[in-house]
C-alpha positions in Angstrom: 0.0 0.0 0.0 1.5 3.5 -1.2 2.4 5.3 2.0 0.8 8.9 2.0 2.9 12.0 1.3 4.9 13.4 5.0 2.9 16.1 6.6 4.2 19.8 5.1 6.4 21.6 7.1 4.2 25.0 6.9 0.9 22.9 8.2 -1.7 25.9 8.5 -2.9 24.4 11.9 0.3 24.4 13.4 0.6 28.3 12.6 -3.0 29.4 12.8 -3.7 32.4 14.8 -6.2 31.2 17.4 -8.4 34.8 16.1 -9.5 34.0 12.7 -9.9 37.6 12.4 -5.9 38.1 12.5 -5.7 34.6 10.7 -7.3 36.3 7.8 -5.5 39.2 8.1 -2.5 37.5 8.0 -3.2 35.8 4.7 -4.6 38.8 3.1 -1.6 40.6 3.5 0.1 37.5 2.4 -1.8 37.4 -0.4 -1.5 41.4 -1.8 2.5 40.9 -0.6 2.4 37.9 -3.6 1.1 40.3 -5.9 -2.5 38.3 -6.2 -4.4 40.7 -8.4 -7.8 42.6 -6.7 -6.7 40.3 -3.4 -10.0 41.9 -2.1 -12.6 40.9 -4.4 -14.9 38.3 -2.5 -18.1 36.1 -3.9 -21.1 37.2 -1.6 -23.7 35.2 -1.2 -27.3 36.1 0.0 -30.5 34.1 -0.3 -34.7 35.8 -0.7 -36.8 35.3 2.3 -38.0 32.1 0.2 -34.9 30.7 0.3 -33.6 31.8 -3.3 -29.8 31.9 -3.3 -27.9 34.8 -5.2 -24.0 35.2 -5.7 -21.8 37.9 -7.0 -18.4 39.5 -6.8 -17.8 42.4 -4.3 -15.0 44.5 -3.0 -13.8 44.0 0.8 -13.4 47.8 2.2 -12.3 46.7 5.8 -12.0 43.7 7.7 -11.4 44.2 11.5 -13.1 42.3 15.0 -16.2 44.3 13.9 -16.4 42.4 11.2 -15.9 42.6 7.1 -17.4 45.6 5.3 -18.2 46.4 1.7 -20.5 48.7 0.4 -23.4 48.6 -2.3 -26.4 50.8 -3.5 -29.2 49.6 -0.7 -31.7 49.5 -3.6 -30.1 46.7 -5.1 -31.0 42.9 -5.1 -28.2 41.9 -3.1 -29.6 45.2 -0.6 -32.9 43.8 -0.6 -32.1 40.2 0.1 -29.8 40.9 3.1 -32.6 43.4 4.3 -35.4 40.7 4.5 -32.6 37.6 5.5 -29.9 39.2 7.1 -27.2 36.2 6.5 -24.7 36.2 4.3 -21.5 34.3 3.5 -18.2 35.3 1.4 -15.7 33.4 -0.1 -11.9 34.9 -1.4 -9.9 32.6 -3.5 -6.6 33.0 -4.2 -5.1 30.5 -6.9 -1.6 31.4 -6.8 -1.5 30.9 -3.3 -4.0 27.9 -3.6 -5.6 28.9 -0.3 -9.2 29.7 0.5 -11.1 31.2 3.0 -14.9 31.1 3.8 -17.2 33.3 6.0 -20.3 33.3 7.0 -22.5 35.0 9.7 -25.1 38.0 9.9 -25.0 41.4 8.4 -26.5 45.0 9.3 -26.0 48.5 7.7 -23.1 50.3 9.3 -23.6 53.8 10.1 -24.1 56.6 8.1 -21.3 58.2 9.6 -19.0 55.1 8.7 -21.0 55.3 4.9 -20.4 59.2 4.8 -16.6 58.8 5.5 -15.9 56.1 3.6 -17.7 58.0 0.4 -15.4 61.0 0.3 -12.8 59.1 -0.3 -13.9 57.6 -3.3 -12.7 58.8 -6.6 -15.2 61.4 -7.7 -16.0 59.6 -10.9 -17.1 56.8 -8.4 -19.1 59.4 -6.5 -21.1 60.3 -9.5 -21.6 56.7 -11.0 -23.1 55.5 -7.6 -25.7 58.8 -7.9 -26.1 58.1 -12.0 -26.4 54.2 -11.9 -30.3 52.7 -10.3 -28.2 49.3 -10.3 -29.5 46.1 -11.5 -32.5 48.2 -13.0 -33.6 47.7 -16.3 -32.2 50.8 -18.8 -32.9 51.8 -22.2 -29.3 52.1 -23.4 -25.5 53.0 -22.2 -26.4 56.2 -23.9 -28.8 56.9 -21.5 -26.5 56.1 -18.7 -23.5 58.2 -20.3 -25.7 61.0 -20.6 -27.1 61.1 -17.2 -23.6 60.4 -15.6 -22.5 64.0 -17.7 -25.5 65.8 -16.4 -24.6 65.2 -12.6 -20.6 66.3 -13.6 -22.0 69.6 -14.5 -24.5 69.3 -11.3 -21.8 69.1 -9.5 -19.1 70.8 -10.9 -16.5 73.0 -8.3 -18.8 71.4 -5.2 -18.3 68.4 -2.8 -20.5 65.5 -3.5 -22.7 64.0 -0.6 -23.0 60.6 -0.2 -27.0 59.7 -1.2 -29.1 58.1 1.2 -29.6 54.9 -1.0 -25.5 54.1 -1.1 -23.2 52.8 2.1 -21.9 50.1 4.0 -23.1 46.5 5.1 -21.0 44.6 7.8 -20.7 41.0 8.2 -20.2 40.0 11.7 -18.6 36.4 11.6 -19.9 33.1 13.1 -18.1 30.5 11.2 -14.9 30.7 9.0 -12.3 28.1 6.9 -9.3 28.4 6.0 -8.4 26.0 3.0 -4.7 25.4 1.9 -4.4 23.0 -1.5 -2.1 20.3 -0.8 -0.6 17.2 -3.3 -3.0 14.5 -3.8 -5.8 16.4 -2.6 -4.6 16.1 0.9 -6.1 19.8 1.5 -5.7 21.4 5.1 -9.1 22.9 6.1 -9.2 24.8 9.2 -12.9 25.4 10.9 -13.1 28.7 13.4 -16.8 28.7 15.0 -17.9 31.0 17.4 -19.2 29.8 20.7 -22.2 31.1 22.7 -19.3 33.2 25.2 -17.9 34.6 22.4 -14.6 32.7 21.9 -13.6 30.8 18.7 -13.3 27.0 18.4 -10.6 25.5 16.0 -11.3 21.9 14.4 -9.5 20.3 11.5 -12.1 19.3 8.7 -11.2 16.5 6.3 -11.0 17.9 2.7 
């Protein structure tokens, strides 16, 4: 019988951080150190009152104990969905790194103030497009778009944009996260971090 391969030196339970919070920190700054192009894109996936699942790529803006935020026009499916079932999970993968990590838990609105500073750092092109664009809405053409995108440059023109009321932040507060390393012979390391009713994380190894 073929004897399976020695255990790797760099074993991902062996150096976890007992916080996945820093854990993923670690490996996200591991991962824009390597170069991994948009490191902080992340599938997000919400489901309808009825159960109706729904994915899509999203930007992470900040990831701290408080949790992971992006932001996203709050008229939006994606809004909608977390507004009427307010769990959510994210996945980042990084290939070159063959590593994974998985998060799930609820989400809530952060506050306007959070929202309002976060805006006004945007590039002001991005200001305008989240005021021009109803996203996901049906439209007649890009033209139409274009145009109404020009007529808020001129709005606007020489004066600060405020952040609209239907545009901000969403925060995932964690429950449950993996860490996946790939491995020969599909030998994977996956890492389970659950919270517990007090508040501190558990740590179990999950066969891949």
């Amino acid at each position: 019988m073929e004897e399976p391969p020695n255990p790797p030196d760099d074993d991902v339970q062996k150096t976890a951080d007992p916080n996945p919070i820093r854990q993923f920190q670690r490996w996200y700054n591991e991962a824009v150190s390597a170069g991994v192009p948009m490191a902080e894109a992340m599938t997000l996936a919400t489901a309808t009152s009825e159960a109706k699942p729904a994915a899509r790529m999203v930007l992470l803006k900040h990831a701290d104990e408080s949790g992971f935020v992006f932001y996203t026009n709050y008229r939006s499916p994606k809004a909608r969905e977390l507004e009427t079932n307010p769990f959510a999970a994210l996945v980042f993968h990084w290939e070159q790194l063959e590593r994974q990590i998985r998060v799930e838990g609820r989400v809530s609105r952060v506050s306007a103030a959070e929202s309002d500073q976060y805006f006004q750092t945007r590039p002001r092109e991005s200001q305008i497009g989240a005021i021009a664009s109803p996203q996901s809405e049906i439209i007649e053409s890009r033209e139409v778009l274009e145009r109404r995108f020009r007529e808020l440059e001129e709005e606007f023109r020489g004066r600060p944009i405020a952040r609209p009321a239907h545009w901000g932040g969403y925060r995932l507060v964690p429950d449950r996260v993996e860490f996946w390393k790939g491995r020969p012979g599909r030998l994977h390391d996956r890492l389970y971090y659950e919270r517990e009713p007090d508040g501190a994380w558990s740590i179990k190894r999950l066969a891949p």
